[in-house]
N, C-alpha and C positions, 0 to 999 in steps of 0.2 A: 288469721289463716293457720297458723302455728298450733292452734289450740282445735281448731276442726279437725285437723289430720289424728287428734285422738281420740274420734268420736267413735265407737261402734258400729257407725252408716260408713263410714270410710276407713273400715281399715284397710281395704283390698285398694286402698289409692294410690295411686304412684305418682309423686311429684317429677315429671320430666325436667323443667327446666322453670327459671326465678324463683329460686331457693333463695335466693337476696330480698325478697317483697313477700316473706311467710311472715314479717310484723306487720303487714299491711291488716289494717279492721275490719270486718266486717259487718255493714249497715244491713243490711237486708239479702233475700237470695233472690234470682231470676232467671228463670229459664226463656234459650233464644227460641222463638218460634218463630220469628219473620227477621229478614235483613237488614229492615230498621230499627232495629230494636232500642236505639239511642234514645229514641223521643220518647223513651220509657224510663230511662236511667236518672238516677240524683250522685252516682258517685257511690263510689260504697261496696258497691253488688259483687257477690260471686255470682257468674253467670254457668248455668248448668246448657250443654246441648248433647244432643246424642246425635247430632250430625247431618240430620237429614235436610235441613237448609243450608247447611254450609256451602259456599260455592263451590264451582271447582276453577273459575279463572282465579288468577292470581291478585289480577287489577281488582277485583271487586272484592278479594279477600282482606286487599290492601286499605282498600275503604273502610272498610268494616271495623276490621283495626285499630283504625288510626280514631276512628269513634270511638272505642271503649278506651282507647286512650287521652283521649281528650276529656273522657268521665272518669279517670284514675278508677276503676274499678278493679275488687280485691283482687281477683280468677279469674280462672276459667277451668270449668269440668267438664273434660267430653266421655260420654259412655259410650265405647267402643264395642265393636263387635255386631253389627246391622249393616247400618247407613256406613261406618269409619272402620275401616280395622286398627286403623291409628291414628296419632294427633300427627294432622297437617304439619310438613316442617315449617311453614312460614309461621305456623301459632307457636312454634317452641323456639325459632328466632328470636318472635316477638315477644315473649314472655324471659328468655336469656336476656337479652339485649335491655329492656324497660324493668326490668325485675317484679315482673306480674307473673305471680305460681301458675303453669301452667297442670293439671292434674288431669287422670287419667282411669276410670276404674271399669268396670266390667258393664254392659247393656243390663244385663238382670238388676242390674243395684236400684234401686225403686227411686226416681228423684222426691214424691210424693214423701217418704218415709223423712229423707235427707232434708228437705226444705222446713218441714214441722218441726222434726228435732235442733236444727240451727235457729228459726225462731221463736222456740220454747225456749233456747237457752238466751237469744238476744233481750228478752222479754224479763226473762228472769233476774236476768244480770239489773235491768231497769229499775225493777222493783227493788231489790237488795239494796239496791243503792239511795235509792226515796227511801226506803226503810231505816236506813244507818242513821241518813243526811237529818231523818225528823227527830235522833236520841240525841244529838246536841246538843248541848244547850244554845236556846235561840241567841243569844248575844255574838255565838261564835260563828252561826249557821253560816251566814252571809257571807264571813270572813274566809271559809272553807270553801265557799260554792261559789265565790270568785276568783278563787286561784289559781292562775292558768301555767305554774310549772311546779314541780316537788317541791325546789327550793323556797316557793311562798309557801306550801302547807308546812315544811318542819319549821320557818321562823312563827308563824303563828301559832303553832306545839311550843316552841321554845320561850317565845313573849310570855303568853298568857298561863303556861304552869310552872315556870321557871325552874325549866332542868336543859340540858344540854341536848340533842336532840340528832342522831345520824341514820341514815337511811344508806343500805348497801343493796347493793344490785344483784343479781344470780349468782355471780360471776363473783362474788364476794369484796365489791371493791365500793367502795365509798363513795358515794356520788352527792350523798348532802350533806356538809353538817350545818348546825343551829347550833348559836350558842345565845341566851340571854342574855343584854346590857346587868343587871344584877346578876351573873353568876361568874365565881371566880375563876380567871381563868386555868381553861386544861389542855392537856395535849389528847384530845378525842383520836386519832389518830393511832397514837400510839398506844392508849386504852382498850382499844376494841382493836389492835392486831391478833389478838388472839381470842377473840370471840369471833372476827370472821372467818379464821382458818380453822376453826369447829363447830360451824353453823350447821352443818350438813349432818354432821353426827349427832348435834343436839337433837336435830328436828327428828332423828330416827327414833333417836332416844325416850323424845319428851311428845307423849300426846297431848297434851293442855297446848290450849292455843297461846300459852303465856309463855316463855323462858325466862326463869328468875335466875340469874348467879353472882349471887354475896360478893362483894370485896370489902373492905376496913371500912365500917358508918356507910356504906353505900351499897348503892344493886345496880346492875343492869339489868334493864327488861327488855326482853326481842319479843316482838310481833309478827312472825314472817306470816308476809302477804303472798297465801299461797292458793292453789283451787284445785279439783280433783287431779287437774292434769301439767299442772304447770306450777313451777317455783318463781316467783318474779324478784324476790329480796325479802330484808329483815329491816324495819324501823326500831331502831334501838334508845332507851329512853335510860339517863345516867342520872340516878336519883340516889338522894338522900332519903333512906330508909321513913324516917319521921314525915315525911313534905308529901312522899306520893301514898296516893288514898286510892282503894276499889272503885270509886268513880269518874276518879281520873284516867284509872287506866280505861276504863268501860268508855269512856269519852274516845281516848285515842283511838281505840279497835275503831269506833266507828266511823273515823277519818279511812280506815285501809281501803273499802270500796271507792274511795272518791281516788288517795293515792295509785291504785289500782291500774282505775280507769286512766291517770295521769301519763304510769307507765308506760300502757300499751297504746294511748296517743303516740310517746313518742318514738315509741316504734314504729307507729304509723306513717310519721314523720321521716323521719331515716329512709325508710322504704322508700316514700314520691317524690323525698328530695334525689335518689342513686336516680328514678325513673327521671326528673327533670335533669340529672346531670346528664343522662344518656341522650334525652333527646334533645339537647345544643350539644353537644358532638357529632349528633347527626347533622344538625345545622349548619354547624361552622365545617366537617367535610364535606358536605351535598354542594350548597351553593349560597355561599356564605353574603354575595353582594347585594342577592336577592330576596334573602331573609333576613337580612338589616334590623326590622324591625323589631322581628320573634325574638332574634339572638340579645337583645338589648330588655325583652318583657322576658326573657329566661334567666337570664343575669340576676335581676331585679328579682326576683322568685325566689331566685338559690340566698339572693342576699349577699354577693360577690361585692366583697367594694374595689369596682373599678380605678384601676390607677391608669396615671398616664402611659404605661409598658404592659404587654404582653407575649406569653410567648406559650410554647406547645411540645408536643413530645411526647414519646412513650418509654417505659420500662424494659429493657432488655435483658434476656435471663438467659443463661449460657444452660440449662436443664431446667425438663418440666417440675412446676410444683404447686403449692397449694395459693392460688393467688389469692384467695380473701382472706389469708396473715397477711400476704404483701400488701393488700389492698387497708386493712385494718392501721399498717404501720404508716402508710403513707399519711392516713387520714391522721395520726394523731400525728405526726409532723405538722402538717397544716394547723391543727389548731393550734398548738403550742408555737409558730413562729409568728413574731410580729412586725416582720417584714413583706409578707407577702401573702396575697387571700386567689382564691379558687378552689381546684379540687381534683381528686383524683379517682378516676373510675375506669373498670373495666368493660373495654367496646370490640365486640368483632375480636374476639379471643386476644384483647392486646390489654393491659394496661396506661391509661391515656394521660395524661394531664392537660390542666389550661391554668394557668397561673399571671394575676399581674400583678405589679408593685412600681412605686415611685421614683426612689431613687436609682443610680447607677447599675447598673449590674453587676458591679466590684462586688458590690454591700451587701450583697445576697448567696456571693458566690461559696463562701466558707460553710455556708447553714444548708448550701445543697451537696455539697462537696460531705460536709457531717451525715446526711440523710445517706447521700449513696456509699459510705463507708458501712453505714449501720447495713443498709439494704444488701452488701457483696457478702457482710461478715456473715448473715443468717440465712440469704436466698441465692447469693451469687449471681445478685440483677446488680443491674447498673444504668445510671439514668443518660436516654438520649435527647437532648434538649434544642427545639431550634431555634431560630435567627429571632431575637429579639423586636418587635412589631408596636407603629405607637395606638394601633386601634384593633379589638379584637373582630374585626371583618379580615383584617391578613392573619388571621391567627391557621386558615388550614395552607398558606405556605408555609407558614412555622413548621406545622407539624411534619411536611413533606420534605423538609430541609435535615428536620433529626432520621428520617428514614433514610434519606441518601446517606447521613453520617456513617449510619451503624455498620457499612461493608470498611469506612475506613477508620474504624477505632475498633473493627473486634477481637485486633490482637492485644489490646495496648492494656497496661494496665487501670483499675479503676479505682485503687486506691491511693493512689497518684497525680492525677488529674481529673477534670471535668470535661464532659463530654459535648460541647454546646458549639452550633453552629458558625457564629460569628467568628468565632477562633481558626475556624477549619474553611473560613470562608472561601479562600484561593482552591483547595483542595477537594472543594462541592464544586466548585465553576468547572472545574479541569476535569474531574470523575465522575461526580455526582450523579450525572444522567448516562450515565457508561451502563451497559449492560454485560454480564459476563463474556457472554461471546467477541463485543466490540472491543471492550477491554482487554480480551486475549489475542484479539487479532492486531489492535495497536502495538502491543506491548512484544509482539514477533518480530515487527516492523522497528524493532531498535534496537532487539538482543538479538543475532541471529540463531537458528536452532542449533546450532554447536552449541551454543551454551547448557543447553537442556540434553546434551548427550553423558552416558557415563563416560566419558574419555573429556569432555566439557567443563562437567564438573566443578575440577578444581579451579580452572577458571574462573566460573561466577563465582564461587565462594570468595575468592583472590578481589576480583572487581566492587563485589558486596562489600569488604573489609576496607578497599579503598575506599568507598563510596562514605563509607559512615567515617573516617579516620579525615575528612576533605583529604583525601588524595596525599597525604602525609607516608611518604614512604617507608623511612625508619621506623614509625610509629606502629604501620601494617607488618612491617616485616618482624617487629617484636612480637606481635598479638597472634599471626599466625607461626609463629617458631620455625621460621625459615633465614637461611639465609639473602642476605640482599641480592648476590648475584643470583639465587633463585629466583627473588621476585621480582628482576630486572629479566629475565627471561621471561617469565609468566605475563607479566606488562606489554613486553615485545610480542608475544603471542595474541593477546587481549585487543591491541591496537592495529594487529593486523585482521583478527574476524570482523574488529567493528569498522575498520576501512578509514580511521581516523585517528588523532593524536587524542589522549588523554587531557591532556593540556587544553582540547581546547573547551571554551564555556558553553560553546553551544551541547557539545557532547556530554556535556557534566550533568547540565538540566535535561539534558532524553535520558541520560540513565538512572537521573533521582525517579524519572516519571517511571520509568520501570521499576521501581522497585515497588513502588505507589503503589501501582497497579496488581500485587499481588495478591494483596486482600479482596481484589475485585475480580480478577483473572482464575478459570477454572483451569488453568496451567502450571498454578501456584505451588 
């Protein structure tokens, strides 16, 4: 999808919304002409409409949907300006939410034009690739045209010509290396740090599809695997001058279409796996008891290894910002812990999570407590975590457990403590379902409105000071810099608006619950 929006037929496109699924592949193109159009679909498809069967109920819109959904197809392109003057909101939901590009370009745009050119280029891609796959030598063919991730094609680079063998990504980061049982070893890593942070210049620099650059008895060779429109990475091969031959390299090139292809699989991949995270989050908040089944074959999809704990929760951010850095950092926490598997995505404008693990909760607590450190220092989020659950069917109380949290932790600090349900559990039972208004209307009911007057004031300040000191008076009266017989006066005042003795406990616990209530209270 990424590589259509730099076609000629679509430059006048605008991606509205699922800028998360532009790695999604595109098998074939189809344009909607009737409301069934599924019994038509294999999966794959950009669907073109210009609108004029689109419904206009909702319910039927929802249908339709949930169809091309169920056929993970790439798009969707509506030509505006006839039938639509614009894309439906529920298709640009639908396409935010599922991370399916939803695109946008003018009625004049020809789909005729647009569909031949997409599979002129699907077609071509084909043959390029039967073309490379046939210069092989046959012994290796099969070795290459079985391998279903990068890291099988550089070990069989590396086995069978025996050089060291690393593949880097756009983005200039290392995502394979090979190294051969006969080759001595190296620090690949640290060899090619500086050939990634000059890839880009090379490739400016250097028309030949080769990059050679000399170092002592040896070379690197980069190959970047590139095409009119897109840079995908550089396969880097660390040879001893003498060992690699013209035929060899001639051999590698023609592994790049298969690499390629491997690539943008798993771009593909990433894409339908954010759309399967989305839709069991749908799941698990719709009606989790009665999709039982789905939520257990989605699990099973994502490749989630279910533990015997579960729990839920979103990301809180004190200002707006760029969520797919936070969503980017989250994920590589995930992968690098080996305490705890699920995942983290953005739903209905939040940042979500669904996370399980085995052991205690102690044993986890340090490795999220580190995440939400990282997460305050560069976005100033902070994680709301709910009530711990031993089957992911209660996982949307979890989630509604960290929503009630967030009115009573949003003052506190987050590099400090962890923000998780079970802790605050008294604290959710007593607030938790309070609504602002109920919460200000309790919380008058124990302080009277003298407090909240400017002649009041110093009072609450005074009662505040007890309150956190437990009722420690010399303590109070150092911290406010007052004399004692002043704040034996101020006491005496205090005990008389509230109509009772300080002393006594029942009074102690209504005016903890007032202070509680501030965070929740629009009086505050």
């Amino acid at each position: 999808m990424n590589e259509i929006l730099n076609l000629p037929e679509l430059q006048s496109a605008i991606v509205h919304t699922g800028k998360n699924g532009l790695g999604r592949n595109v098998r074939w193109v189809h344009v909607i002409d009737h409301d069934d159009v599924g019994y038509f679909l294999e999966g794959g498809e950009l669907l073109l409409t210009c609108g004029q069967i689109w419904p206009e109920d909702l319910d039927e819109q929802s249908r339709i949907l949930n169809m091309f959904l169920a056929h993970q197809i790439a798009g969707i392109v509506f030509a505006t300006g006839r039938y639509l003057n614009e894309c439906p909101d529920t298709v640009l939901q639908f396409g935010e939410k599922f991370a399916i590009p939803i695109l946008e370009v003018p009625f004049e745009v020809p789909f005729v034009k647009l569909t031949r050119k997409i599979h002129q280029e699907i077609l071509k891609r084909q043959f390029q690739k039967e073309e490379s796959v046939n210069q092989i030598p046959s012994e290796l063919q099969q070795l290459f045209q079985r391998a279903t991730s990068l890291q099988e094609i550089g070990d069989v680079l590396a086995q069978n010509y025996r050089f060291p063998v690393l593949l880097t990504d756009s983005a200039n980061q290392i995502i394979v290396q090979s190294i051969s049982s006969s080759n001595r070893p190296v620090n690949l890593s640290k060899m090619t740090k500086t050939l990634t942070s000059n890839i880009h210049h090379l490739l400016l620099q250097n028309h030949d599809p080769i990059i050679r650059i000399p170092c002592v008895e040896q070379e690197f060779i980069g190959l970047p695997i590139q095409d009119e429109s897109e840079y995908h990475g550089t396969l880097w091969l660390y040879c001893e001058t003498k060992q690699i031959t013209q035929s060899k390299i001639r051999t590698v090139q023609h592994t790049l279409p298969i690499i390629k292809e491997l690539i943008l699989l798993e771009k593909d991949k990433i894409a339908k796996r954010r759309q399967f995270q989305a839709e069991l989050l749908e799941l698990i908040l719709d009606n989790p008891k009665i999709a039982s089944v789905l939520i257990h074959e989605k699990i099973n999809q994502l490749g989630i290894q279910a533990q015997s704990n579960w729990f839920s929760g979103y990301i809180a951010t004190t200002h707006e910002l760029d969520s797919e850095l936070l969503y980017i950092q989250c994920k590589n926490w995930i992968n690098s812990s080996t305490c705890v598997s699920g995942f983290f995505e953005r739903f209905e404008g939040k940042i979500l999570f669904v996370l399980t693990f085995a052991d205690d909760f102690i044993h986890i607590t340090n490795e999220l407590l580190r995440l939400q450190k990282d997460l305050y220092a560069q976005f100033h989020a902070f994680l709301l975590i709910g009530g711990v659950k031993t089957n992911p069917f209660l996982l949307k109380d979890s989630y509604e457990e960290s929503v009630q949290l967030h009115s009573l932790v949003q003052f506190a600090n987050p590099n400090e403590e962890l923000f998780y349900a079970d802790r605050y559990r008294r604290e959710i039972i007593l607030y938790g379902s309070l609504n602002p208004l109920n919460a200000g209307e309790l919380r008058s009911l124990i302080l009277p409105k003298e407090f909240f007057s400017e002649q009041g004031k110093t009072f609450y300040e005074t009662l505040r000071c007890l309150n956190r000191n437990q009722y420690n008076r010399e303590l109070t009266a150092k911290q406010l810099h007052i004399h004692r017989n002043t704040l034996r006066y101020r006491i005496d005042r205090i005990e008389q608006l509230l109509g009772a003795s300080l002393h006594s406990v029942k009074l102690q616990f209504w005016i903890q619950v007032a202070f509680d209530l501030e965070v929740v209270s629009p009086t505050s």
